[in-house]
C-alpha positions in Angstrom: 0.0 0.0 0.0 1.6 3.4 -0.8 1.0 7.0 0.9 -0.8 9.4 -1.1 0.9 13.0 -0.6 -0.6 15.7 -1.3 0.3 18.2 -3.9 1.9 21.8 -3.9 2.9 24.1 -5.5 6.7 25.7 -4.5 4.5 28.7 -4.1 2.4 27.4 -1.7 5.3 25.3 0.3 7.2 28.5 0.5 4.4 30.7 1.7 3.7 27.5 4.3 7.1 27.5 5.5 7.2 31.7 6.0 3.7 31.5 7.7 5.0 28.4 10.0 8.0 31.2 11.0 5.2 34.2 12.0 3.5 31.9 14.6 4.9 32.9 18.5 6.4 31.0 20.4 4.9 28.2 22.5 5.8 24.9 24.6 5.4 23.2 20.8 6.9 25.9 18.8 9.9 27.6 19.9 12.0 30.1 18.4 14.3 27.6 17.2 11.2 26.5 15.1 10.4 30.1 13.7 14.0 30.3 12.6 14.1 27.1 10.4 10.6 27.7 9.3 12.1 31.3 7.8 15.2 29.9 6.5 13.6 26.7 4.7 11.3 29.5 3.3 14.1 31.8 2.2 16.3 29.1 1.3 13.4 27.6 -1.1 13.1 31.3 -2.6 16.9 32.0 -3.2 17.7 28.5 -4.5 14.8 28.3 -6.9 15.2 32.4 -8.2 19.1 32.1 -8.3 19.0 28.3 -9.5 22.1 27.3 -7.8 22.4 24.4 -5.9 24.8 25.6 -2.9 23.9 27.7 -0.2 26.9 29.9 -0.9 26.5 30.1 -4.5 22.8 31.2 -4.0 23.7 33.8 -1.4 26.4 35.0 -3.9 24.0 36.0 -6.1 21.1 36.7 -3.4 24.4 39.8 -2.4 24.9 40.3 -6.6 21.5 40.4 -7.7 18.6 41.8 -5.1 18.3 44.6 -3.1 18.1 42.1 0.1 21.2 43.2 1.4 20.4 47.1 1.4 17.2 46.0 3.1 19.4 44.2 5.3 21.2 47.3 6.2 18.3 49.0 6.7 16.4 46.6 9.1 19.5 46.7 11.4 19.8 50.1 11.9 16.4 51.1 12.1 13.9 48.5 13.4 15.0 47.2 17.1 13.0 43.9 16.8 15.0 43.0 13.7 
């Protein structure tokens, strides 16, 4: 007997994974949790828009070819809870 999975689209796993990183935490879901949540999210972003297949390729060009890293710069001079 086999599993039947349902299907997604990378769209809808990475706006699963980003909403999984917004929830607070709780005895269930720590801030360990939120973290991977946002970085399975981000990382399923970066590698599918930069179409490498290593994180440090994809950040290359996350630095090369977004404005991420001015927002970056921005969030962490400006907004305390960032």
């Amino acid at each position: 007997m086999s599993m039947s999975y349902p299907k997604f689209t990378r769209e809808e796993l990475i706006a699963d994974w980003f909403k999984r990183s917004q929830k607070e935490g709780t005895e269930e879901f720590t801030i360990f949790d939120q973290f991977m949540s946002l970085w399975l999210a981000f990382n399923a972003w970066g590698t599918y828009e930069s179409k490498e297949g290593k994180d440090f390729q994809m950040l290359s060009w996350i630095k090369a070819k977004t404005n991420l890293p001015s927002i970056h710069s921005k969030l962490m001079k400006g907004d305390a809870d960032y």
